[in-house]
N, C-alpha and C positions, 0 to 999 in steps of 0.2 A: 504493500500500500504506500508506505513513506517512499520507495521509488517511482511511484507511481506521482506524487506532487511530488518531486523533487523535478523531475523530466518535464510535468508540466511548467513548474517556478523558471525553469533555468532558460527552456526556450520560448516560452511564453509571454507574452507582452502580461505587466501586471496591473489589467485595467479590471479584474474582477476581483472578488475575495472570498472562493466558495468555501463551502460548511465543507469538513473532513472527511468525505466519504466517496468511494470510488462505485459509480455504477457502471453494471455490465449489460444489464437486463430490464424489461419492461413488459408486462402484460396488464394490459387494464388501469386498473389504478394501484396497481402494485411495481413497485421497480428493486431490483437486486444488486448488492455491492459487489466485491471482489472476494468476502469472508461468505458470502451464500447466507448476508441475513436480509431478512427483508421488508421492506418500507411503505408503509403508505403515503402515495404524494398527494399532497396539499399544494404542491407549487402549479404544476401541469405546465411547468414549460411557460410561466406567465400567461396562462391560457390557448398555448400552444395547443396544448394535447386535452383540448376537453371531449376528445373523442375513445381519451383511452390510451394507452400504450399498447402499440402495434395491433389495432384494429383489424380482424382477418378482414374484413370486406373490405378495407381501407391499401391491405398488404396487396391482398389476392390484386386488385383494379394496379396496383403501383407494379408489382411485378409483371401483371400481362402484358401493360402497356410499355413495359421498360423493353421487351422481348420484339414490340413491333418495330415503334420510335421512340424516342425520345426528345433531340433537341432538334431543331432547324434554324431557328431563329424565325423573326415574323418577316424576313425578305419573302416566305411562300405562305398561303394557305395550308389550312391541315384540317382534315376528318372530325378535331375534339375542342375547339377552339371556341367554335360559333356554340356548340351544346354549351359548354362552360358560362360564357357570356347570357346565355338568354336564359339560362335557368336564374341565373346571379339577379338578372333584371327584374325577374318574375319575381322573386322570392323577396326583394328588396324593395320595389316599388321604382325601381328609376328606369331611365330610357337604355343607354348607353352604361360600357365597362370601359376602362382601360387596365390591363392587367399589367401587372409589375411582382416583383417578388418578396422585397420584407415591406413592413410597413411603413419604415422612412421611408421607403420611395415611392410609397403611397400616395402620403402625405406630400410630399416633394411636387408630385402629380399636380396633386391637388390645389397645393399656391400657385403653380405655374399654368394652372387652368385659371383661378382665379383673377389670377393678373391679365392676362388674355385676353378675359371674356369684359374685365374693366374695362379696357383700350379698345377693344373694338365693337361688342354690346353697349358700354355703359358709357363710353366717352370720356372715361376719365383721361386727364391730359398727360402726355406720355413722360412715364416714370415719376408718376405722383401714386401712384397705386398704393392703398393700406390698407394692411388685414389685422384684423383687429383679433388680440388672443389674451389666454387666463390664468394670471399670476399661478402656480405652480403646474403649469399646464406639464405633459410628456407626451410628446410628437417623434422623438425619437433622438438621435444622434449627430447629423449632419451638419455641417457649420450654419445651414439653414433656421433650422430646427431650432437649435441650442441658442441660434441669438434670437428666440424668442420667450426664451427657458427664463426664469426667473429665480431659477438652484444657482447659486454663485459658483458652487465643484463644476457644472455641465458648461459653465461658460469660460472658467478661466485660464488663461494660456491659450485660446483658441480665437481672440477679435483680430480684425479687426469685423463684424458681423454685416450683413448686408441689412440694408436702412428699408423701412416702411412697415414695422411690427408697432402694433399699439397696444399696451398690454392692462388689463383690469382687474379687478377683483373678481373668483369666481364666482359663482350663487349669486351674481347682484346684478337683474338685468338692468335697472335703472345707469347703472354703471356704462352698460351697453351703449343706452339710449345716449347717454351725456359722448361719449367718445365718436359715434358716427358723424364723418365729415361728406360733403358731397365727393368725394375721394377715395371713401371707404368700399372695395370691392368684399371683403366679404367678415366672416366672424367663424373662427375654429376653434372649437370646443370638445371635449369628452364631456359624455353623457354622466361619466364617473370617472373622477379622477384617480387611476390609479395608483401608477408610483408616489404620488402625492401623500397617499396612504388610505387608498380607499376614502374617497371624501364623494359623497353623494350633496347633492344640492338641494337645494328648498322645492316641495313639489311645487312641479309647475313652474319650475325656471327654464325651462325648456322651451316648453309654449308661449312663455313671453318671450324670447329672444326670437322665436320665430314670427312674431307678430311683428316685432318691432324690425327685425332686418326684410318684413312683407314692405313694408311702411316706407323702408328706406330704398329698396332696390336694393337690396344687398343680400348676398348667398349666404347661408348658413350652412357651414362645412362642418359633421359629423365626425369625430373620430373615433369610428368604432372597432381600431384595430384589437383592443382587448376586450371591451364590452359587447362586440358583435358575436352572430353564429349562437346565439342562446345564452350566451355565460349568465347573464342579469335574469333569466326567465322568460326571454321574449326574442324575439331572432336578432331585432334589434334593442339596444338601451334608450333609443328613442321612441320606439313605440311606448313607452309607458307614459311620455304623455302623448301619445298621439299626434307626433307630431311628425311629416317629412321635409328630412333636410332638401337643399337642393344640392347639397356635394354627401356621399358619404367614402370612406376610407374603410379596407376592410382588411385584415390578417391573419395572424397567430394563427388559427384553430383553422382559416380557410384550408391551410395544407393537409390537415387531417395529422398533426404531428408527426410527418412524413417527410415534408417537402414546405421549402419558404413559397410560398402564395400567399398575395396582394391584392388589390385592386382598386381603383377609383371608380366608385360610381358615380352619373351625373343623369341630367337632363340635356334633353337633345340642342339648345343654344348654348352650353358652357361647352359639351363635346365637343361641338361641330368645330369650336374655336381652335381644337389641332390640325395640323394640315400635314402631309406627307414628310419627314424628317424635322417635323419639331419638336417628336418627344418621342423616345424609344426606349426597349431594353433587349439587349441579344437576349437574356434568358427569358422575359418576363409574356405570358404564354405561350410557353413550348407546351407537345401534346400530353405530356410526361406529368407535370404540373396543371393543365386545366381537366386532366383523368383523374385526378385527385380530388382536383377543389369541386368538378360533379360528385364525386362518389362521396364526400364531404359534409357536402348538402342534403344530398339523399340520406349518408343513413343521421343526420340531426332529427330528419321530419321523420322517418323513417320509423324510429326507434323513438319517437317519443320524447328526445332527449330536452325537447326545452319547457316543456311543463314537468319535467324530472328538474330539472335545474332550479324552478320557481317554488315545487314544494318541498325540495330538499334545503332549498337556501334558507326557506320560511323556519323548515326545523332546526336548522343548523343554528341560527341565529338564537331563537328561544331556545334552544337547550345550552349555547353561551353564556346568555344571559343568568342561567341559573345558578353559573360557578359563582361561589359567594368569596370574593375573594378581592383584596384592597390594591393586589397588580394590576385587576383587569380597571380602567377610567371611561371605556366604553365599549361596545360593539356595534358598527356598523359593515352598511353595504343595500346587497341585493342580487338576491337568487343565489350562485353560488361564488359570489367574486365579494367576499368578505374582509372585514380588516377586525383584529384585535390588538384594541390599542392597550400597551401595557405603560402604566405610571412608573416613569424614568427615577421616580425616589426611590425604585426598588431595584430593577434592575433592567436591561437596556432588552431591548424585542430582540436583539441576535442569542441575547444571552438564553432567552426561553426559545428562538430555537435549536439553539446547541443542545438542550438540554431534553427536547422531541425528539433532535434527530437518536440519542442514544435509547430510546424507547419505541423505536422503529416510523416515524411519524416526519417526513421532509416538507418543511416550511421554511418563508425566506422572509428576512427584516426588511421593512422600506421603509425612511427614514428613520432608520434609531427604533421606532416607539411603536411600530406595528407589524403583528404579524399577519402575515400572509395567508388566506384559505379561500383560496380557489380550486379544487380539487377537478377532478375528470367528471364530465358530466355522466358516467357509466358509474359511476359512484352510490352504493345501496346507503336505505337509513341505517343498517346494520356497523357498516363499518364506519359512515358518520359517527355515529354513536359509541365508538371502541374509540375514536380519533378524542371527542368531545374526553373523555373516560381518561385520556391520557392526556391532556390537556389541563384537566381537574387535577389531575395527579402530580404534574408537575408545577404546577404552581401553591399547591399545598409545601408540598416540600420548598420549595423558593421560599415559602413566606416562613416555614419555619425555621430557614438557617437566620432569616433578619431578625430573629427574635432574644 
């Protein structure tokens, strides 16, 4: 094992800081070390894998297709391309896809539609374009992205950043309303602020940001690269309140935790704003990757798995709530993309997952003070409830060394 991180430490950039344990295996919601003990995930991959660890019907569709083709690049048409694409539209409510692979470059898509559709839709005067975004926002990595980042770690060492982010308080549409200039092409939001630490908004901040960027001519771009595909209990995080964006971003879990698949969804006048080599990716729909993100889709609706996600998150959360105990300062979320926030007077969220992972349970700290429980949406109450069990357990003991 200790060669095992040393090999990674030595040639390895050290942009990560993972929990001590070597996996070799994964089925379901179970994943195996290098000692053959083994774990339940709570992490899924940041919602990569809410399909499961190695899904047969997800394998079987990944290895047929690996056997036909694989890459081409999008210079040709291909046989699983346009399926991929219209199921995506159907299922999601927009016109047009553009596929891409992780979800920075979703995202990436997506301002550079935005900007676009300013300049040539909206008439904004060229290179006044502003997209309006929310104080602890995570869009991803890119120097793009990050200088819109309001984490001081995601920015520093990395400006000088490119210019037209306007940044506001989450939860606060009025916030919205006060920052929109005639200049403003659109407003990018998470339905739930992830990394942030699971931070859900005031109902109904959704639907007033979609009223007010109605108002303005201005696009409301969706980032649902971790809140999409069911994670919250609903295919999207914006369906709870009923609301459609005019941009959405889609990820993680679109690969079936297989394969990186993306995609921007739009309406047919932001779309149209691409023209023949203005935006591309050699990988991003090859047939390899849109055999996945169908087979993806299908077995989500297939299997039931997003009203499993809404009554499993409902339990998960009240059976949380029931540990009586002075670490935990709150529980939130929704469906099954949870946070438990632990009080930093006791001890730090990595500390309580270091101390899961040794009782078979992989969870991940986001910032400092919250743990992570997003688990696979194949995920039964049974073992919710061994997780919760262990959970309760380790923080009894935590609270008895402070005493």
């Amino acid at each position: 094992m200790q060669a095992i991180f040393d090999c990674e430490n030595n040639y390895g950039a050290h942009n990560y800081e993972p929990l001590p344990v070597v996996l070799v295996r994964g089925e379901g919601v179970s994943v195996w070390d290098d000692q053959g003990n083994r774990y339940i995930d709570m992490m899924s991959a940041y919602s990569a894998v809410s399909h499961g660890h190695c899904h047969p019907k997800l394998v079987n569709a990944l290895t047929h297709q690996a056997k036909q083709l694989a890459i081409v690049s999008r210079a040709f048409y291909t046989d699983k391309l346009g399926q991929f694409l219209q199921k995506l539209c159907a299922v999601s409510g927009q016109d047009r896809a553009l596929p891409m692979n992780t979800g920075a470059e979703a995202v990436e898509t997506a301002l550079k539609a935005a900007r676009k559709w300013a300049y040539t839709v909206k008439k904004v005067p060229e290179n006044k374009a502003e997209i309006v975004c929310c104080e602890g926002n995570f869009h991803g990595r890119t120097i793009a992205i990050v200088g819109m980042s309001s984490e001081a770690q995601y920015r520093y060492g990395f400006g000088p950043f490119p210019e037209g982010f306007i940044t506001i308080p989450y939860g606060d549409a009025n916030a919205l309303r006060k920052a929109i200039t005639a200049n403003t092409a659109a407003f990018i939001v998470e339905p739930i602020q992830g990394e942030a630490g699971i931070i859900v908004p005031p109902k109904g901040y959704l639907k007033q940001c979609e009223e007010i960027c109605r108002e303005n001519n201005v696009l409301l771009l969706c980032d649902e690269v971790q809140t999409g595909m069911g994670r919250t209990g609903k295919f999207l995080a914006s369906d709870h309140d009923h609301v459609k964006p005019d941009g959405i971003m889609l990820g993680k879990a679109l690969g079936g935790g297989l394969l990186p698949v993306s995609a921007f969804l739009s309406r047919h006048d932001v779309m149209n704003v691409f023209t023949p080599g203005d935006h591309g990716s050699t990988f991003g729909g090859n047939p390899l990757a849109a055999t996945i993100g169908l087979a993806a889709i299908d077995v989500l609706f297939n299997e039931n798995l997003i009203a499993q996600a809404a009554e499993l998150g409902d339990h998960l959360q009240s059976e949380l709530r029931q540990i009586n105990s002075p670490l935990i300062t709150e529980v939130r979320g929704k469906g099954l993309m949870v946070g438990l926030v632990i009080n930093p007077a006791y001890y730090s969220a990595r500390d309580i997952c270091l101390r899961l992972l040794k009782l078979g349970v992989l969870s991940k700290e986001t910032h400092e003070t919250v743990v992570r429980l997003a688990p696979p949406l194949v995920i039964t109450k049974q073992q919710l409830d061994s997780v919760v069990a262990t959970i309760a357990k380790v923080l009894t003991a935590a609270e008895a060394e402070t005493v």
